[in-house]
N, C-alpha and C positions, 0 to 999 in steps of 0.2 A: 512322454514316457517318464521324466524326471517326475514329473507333475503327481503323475499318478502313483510313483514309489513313496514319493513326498504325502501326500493323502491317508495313502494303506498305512504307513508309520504311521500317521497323526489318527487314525482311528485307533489303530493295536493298540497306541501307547493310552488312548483313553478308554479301551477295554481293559485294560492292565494287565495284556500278556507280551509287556517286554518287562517283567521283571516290576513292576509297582514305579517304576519312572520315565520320562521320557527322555530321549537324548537328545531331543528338541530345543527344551525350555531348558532355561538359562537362569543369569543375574536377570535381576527385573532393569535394568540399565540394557541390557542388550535385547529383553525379550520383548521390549517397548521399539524396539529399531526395525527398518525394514529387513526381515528376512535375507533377500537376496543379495542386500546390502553388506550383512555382516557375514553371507558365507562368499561373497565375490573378495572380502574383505581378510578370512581368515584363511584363502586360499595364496592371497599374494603376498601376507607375512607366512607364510608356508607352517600354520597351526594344520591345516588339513591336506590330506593329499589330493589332487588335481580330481580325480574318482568319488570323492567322498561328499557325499552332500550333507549326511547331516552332523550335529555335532555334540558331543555331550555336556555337563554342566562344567565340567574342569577345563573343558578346551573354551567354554566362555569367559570360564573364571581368569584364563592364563593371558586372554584379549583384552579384559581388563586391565590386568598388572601390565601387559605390555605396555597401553595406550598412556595410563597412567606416568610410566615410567618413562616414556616415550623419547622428549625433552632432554631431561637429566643425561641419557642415557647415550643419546647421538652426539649430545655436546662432550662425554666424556671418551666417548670412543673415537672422536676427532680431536678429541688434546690427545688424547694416550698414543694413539697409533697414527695421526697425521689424516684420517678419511674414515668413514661408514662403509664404504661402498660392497666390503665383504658381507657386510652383516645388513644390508636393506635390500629394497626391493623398489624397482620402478612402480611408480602411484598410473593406475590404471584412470585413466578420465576426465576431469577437471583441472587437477593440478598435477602436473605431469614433471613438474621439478620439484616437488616433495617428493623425498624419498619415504617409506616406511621402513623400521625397525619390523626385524624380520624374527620369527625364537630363535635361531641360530646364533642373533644381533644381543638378543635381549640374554640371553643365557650366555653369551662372550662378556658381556656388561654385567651380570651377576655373580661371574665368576670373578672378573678381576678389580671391582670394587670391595665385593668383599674381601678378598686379599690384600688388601690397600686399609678397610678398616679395622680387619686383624694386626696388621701390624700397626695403625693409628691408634688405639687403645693398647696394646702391651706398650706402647711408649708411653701414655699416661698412666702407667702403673698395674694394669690388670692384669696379670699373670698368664702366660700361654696355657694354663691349668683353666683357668677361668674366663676367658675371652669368651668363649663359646655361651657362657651361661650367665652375659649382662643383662640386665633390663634396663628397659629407662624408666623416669621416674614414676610412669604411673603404672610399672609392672609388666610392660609387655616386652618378652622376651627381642634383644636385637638377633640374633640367629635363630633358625629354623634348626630340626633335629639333622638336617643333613650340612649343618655347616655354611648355609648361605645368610645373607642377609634379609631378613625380614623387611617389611616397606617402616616400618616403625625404627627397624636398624639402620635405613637408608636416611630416614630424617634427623635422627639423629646425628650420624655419621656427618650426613651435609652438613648440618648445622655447626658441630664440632669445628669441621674444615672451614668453613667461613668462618671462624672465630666468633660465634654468636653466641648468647649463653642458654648452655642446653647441658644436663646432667643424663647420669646414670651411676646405675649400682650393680656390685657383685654379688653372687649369689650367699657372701657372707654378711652384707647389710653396706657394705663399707662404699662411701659416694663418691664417685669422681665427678669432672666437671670442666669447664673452660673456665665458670668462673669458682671461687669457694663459695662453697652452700653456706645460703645463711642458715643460722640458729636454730628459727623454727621448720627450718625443713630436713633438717638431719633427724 
């Protein structure tokens, strides 16, 4: 029965009467995976509801950032709060003591590092006026319009924290950094 809802979508959406897109296709990173793989996948980080078979391009685009972020992101929610375990999900099959980061996990994790690099750059000078509208050096904004951190925010940010040398700028020109900028890059 699934089979065949699964079908009827995959023809509409190539007659173009779901609106000119399908909710099928994806990143080309996921749209190369197996099928049942990535929705048995986006069910147990709880991107989809237990009912919902298929998915649209933002709910692939969000399995990205998760997976991506994956790492980082387990290991900071196990310093900060001592465990994951609110925020993952038992791995269904092979590896069964991997946990997955779940969006409930990944959005606990994008809300309190960023709060952690808002106030790491107003300590290096950025002004709580301006925090919101740094970039790094080659222009890409570290928050998003609603206040989070961007993945560009995030490399930064880490880098910052490991004391590595990595810059950014205020939307007035003016550079901060870990280390001073040389000459020819101000």
């Amino acid at each position: 029965m699934i089979l065949g809802i699964l079908l009827a979508l995959s023809a509409a959406s190539q007659a173009g009467s779901l609106g000119g897109h399908s909710p099928v296709t994806a990143e080309p990173a996921i749209a190369t995976e197996d099928r049942a793989a990535v929705l048995d996948e986006m069910w147990q980080r709880r991107l989809l509801a237990p009912d919902q078979s298929v998915w649209a391009p933002s709910d692939a685009e969000l399995l990205s950032r998760i997976r991506l972020a994956e790492p980082e992101a387990l290991a900071y929610l196990k310093k900060k709060f001592g465990g994951t375990r609110p925020w993952t999900a038992a791995r269904r099959g092979k590896e069964p003591a991997r946990r997955l980061l779940t969006k409930e996990g990944y959005d606990k994790y994008l809300f309190d590092v960023t709060q952690d690099a808002i106030e790491y750059f107003a300590s290096k000078g950025a002004s709580a006026k301006w925090a919101l509208k740094l970039t790094d050096w080659d222009g890409r904004r570290l928050f998003d319009g609603d206040g989070r951190l961007t993945p560009a925010g995030v490399a930064v940010y880490t880098r910052a924290k490991l004391k590595l040398e990595v810059y950014w700028k205020s939307p007035n020109g003016e550079t901060f950094g870990t280390r001073r900028p040389p000459a020819v890059r101000q």
